[in-house]
C-alpha positions in Angstrom: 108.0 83.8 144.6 106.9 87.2 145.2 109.3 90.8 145.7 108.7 92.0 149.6 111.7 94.6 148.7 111.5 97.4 146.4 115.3 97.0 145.8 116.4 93.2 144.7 120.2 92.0 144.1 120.4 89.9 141.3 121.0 86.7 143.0 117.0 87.5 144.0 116.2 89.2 141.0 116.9 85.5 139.2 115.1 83.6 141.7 111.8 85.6 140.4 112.9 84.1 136.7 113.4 80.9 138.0 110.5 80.2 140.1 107.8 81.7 137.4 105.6 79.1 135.9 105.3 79.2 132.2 102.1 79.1 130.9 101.3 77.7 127.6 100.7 81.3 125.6 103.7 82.7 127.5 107.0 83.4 125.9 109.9 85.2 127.2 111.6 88.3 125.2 114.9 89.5 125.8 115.7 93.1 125.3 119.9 93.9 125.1 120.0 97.5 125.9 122.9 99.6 123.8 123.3 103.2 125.5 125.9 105.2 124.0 125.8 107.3 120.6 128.6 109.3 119.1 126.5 112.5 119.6 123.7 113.8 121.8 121.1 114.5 119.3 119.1 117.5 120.6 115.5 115.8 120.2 116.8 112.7 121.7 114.4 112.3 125.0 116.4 108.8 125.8 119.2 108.9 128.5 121.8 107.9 126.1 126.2 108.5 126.6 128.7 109.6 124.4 130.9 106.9 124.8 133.1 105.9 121.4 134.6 102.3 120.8 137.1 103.9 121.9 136.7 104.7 125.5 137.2 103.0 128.7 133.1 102.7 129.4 132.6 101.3 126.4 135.1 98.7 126.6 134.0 97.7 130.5 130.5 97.9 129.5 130.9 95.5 126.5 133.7 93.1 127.6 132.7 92.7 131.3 129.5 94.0 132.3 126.8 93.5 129.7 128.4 89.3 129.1 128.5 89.0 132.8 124.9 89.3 133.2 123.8 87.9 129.8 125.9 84.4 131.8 124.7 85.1 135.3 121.1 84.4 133.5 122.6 81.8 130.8 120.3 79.1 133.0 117.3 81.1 133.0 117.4 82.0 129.3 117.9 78.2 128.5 115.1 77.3 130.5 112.6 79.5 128.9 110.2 79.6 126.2 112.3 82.9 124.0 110.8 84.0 121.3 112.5 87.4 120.5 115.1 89.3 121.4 115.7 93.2 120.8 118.7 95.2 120.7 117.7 98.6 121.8 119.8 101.9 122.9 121.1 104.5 122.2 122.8 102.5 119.5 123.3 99.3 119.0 125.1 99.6 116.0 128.1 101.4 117.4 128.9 97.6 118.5 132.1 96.8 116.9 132.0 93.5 114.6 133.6 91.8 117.0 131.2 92.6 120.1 128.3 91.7 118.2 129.8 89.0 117.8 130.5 88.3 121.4 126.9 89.3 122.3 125.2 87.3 120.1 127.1 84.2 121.1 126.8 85.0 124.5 122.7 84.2 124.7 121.8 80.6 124.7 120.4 79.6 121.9 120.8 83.0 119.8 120.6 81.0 116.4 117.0 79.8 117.2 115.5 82.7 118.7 112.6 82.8 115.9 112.6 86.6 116.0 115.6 89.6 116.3 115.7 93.4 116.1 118.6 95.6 115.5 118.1 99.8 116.1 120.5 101.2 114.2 121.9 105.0 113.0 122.7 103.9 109.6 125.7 105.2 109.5 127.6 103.4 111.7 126.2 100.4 109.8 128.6 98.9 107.3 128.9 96.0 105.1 130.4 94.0 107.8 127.4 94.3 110.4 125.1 93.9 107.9 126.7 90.8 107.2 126.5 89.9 110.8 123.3 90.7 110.8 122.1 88.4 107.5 124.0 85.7 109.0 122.1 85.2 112.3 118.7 85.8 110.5 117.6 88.8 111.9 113.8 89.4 111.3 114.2 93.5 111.4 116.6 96.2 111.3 114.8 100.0 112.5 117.3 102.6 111.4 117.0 106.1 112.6 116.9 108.2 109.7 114.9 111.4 111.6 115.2 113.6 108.8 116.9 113.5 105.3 117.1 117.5 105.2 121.0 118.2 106.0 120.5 121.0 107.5 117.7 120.4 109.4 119.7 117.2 111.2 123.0 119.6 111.9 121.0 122.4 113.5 120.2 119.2 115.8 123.4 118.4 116.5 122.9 114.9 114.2 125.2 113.9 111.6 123.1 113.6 107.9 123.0 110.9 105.8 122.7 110.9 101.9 119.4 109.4 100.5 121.6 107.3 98.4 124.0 106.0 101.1 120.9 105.2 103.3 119.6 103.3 99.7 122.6 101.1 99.5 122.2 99.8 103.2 118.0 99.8 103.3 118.7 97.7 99.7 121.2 95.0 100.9 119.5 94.1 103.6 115.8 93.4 102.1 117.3 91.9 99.3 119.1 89.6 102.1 115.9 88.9 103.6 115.9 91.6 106.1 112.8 93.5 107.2 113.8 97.1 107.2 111.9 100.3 109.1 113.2 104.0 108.8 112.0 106.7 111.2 111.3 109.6 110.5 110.0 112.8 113.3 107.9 115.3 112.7 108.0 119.2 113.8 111.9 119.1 114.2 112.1 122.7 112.8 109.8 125.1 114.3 106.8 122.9 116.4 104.2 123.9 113.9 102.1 122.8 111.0 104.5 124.6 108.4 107.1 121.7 109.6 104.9 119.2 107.7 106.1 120.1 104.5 109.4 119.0 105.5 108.2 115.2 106.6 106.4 115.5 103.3 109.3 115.7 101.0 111.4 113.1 103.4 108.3 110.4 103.1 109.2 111.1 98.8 112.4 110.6 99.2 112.0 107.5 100.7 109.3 106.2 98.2 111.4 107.2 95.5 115.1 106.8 96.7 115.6 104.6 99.4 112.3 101.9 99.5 112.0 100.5 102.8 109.5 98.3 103.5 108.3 100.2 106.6 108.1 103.8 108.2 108.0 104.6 111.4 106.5 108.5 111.8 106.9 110.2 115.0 106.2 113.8 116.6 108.7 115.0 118.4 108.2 114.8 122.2 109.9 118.3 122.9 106.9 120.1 120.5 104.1 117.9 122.3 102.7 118.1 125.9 103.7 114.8 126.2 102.9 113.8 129.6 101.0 110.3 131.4 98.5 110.6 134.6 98.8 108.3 137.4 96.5 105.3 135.6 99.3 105.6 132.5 97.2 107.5 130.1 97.6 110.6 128.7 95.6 113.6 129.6 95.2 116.7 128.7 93.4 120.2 128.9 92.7 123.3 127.9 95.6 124.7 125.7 97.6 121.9 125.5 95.0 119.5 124.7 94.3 122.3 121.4 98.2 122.2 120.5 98.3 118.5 121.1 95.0 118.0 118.9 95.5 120.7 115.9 99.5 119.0 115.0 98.7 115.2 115.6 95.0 115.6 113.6 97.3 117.5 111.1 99.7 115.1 111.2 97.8 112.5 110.7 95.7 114.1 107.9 99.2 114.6 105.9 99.9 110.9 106.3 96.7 109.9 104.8 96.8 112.1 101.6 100.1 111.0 101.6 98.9 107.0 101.6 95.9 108.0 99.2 98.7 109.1 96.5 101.3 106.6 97.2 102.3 103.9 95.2 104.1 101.8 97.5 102.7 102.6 101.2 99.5 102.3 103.4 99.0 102.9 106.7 99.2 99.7 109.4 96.2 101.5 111.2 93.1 101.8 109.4 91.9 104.5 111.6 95.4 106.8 110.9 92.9 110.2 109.9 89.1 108.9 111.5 90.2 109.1 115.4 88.3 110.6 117.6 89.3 114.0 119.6 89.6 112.0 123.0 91.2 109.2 121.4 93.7 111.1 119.4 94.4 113.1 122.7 95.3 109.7 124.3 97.9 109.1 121.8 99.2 112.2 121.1 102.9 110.6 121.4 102.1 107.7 119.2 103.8 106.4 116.5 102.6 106.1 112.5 103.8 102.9 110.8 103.4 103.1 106.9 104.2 99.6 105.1 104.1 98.0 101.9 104.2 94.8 103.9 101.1 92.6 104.1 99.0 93.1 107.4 100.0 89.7 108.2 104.1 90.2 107.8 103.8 93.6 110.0 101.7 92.0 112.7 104.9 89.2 112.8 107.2 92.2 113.2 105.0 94.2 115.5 105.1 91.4 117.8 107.3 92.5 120.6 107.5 95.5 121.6 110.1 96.5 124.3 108.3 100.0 125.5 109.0 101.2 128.9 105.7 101.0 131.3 102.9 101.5 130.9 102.9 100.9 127.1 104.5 98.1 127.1 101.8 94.9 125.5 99.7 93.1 127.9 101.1 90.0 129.5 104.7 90.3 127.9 107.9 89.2 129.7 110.6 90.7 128.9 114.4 89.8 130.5 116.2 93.5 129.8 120.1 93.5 130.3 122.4 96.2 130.7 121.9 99.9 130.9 124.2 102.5 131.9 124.0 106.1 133.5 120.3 107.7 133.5 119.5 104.7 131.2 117.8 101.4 133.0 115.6 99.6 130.8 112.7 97.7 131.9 112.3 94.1 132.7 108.5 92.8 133.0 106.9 90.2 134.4 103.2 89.6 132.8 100.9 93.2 133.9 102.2 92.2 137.9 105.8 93.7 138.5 108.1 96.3 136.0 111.7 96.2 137.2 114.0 99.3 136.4 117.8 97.7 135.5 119.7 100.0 137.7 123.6 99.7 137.1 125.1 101.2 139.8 128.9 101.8 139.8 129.1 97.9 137.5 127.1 96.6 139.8 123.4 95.3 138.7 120.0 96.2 140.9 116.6 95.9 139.9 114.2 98.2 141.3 110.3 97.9 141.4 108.7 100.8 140.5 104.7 98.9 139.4 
């Protein structure tokens, strides 16, 4: 079955799902999409709500909406080849315990889904969760660490965690058996080289303090042209292209001397510092993974990846569900059609936009 609409209701939306033909190398991952925060970070470029436990959103979204569609697909899910599923947002750690709960065992087959991801903000990330997540053998919890310099996250409108505190939590979970990533961003003071000083001491900290067995490193969108032409590459010229080239080739220069000295991490990329101009240009908003994991065990986590189009991995399918306000994540079917999740006033469209 083919779209002929740009708009679909779900009742057709499914019928996509459930007339595709699995292939033998195909899999199906699900992405659960978490979009409210307890503050609006200032850096944050993702449509996120500030929406408490609290509040009447939160509640509807989490006891009616989001389970409604997870069982309006319960057929679909059961009937396909899963092999990860990602909680994105936002954050999905402002679930309570007892909606994760309810989420989790609202997906078919959530205890043999071979791979899981939880985004978290660490702080709203307690003993109780973690629990939760050690329980139902989740593969890798990112947490969104952004800067350990207090005053560097207030002026950004983020609440700080201690090095320590963010030890505690990073520690119970790998000793648990669960994968753990911080990220970090670069240029969140002033835009300019100086600012790599201050990713500098927060990459020590880590090494020395809090150990996790991955970092995610990267720039923050606001201080890059960060932009994509019409074939989903990005391109640039002129001044931007020099402001883009002279922080990322710096950026990636630090990381490298960084690596070279470091007891604990490497980069995942062998080519972090050797890049070409045009290709460094390309990727000006990419991410920097440092790991003391094997290049084996980061290629198992590195898997699936739930990137809106066009960087999204070739031939993935991914069933998103939920989304709410500016926030409609991406459902994709192979490299042929990219569905936005539109919820419209509770009600669920999908729109084609590729």
């Amino acid at each position: 079955m083919s779209p002929d609409r740009v708009v679909l209701d779900i009742e057709e939306f499914k019928g996509l799902w459930e007339s595709k033909q699995w292939k033998n190398h195909e899999s199906m991952q699900i992405y659960i999409d978490n979009p409210f925060c307890v503050k609006k970070c200032n850096f944050c470029i993702f449509q996120s709500t500030v929406a408490p436990p609290s509040s009447d959103t939160y509640k509807r979204y989490y006891l009616d909406y989001l389970p409604s569609q997870l069982e309006s697909f319960a057929n679909i899910i059961r009937n396909s080849p899963v092999s990860a599923v990602y909680f994105g947002g936002g954050t999905a750690s402002l679930m309570t315990h007892r909606i994760m709960r309810l989420i989790f065992d609202a997906i078919p087959g959530f205890q043999t889904i071979p791979v899981k991801y939880f985004e978290t903000n660490p702080l709203s990330l307690d003993r109780t969760k973690m629990d939760l997540l050690i329980d139902n053998k989740f593969s890798y919890v990112s947490m969104g660490v952004q800067s350990l310099d207090r005053e560097l996250c207030i002026q950004h409108n983020r609440i700080p965690i201690s090095p320590k505190l963010l030890a505690t939590k990073v520690g119970y979970l790998q000793e648990n058996g669960v994968h753990v990533n911080c990220d970090l961003l670069a240029f969140m003071r002033t835009g300019n080289l100086v600012d790599l000083d201050d990713l500098e001491h927060d990459l020590k900290i880590l090494e020395e303090v809090v150990k996790p067995q991955v970092i995610a490193i990267y720039p923050m969108y606001q201080r890059i042209s960060f932009k994509f032409d019409k074939s989903g590459t990005q391109h640039y010229e002129g001044d931007e292209a020099e402001h883009n080239y002279n922080l990322i080739s710096n950026l990636r220069k630090r990381l490298s001397l960084f690596c070279e000295t470091s007891k604990m991490y490497r980069p995942a990329s062998e080519n972090i510092e050797t890049l070409d101009r045009t290709a460094l240009l390309a990727n000006s908003g990419g991410d920097y993974f440092l790991s003391s994991l094997t290049p084996s065990e980061l290629a198992v986590l590195n898997a699936y990846d739930s990137s809106a189009y066009p960087l999204h991995n070739a031939g993935q399918n991914v069933l998103a569900f939920g989304g709410y306000g500016q926030r409609m994540p991406y459902s994709y079917m192979g490299r042929d059609s990219y569905y936005l999740n539109v919820n419209f006033a509770w009600n669920s469209f999908y729109m084609l936009v590729a």
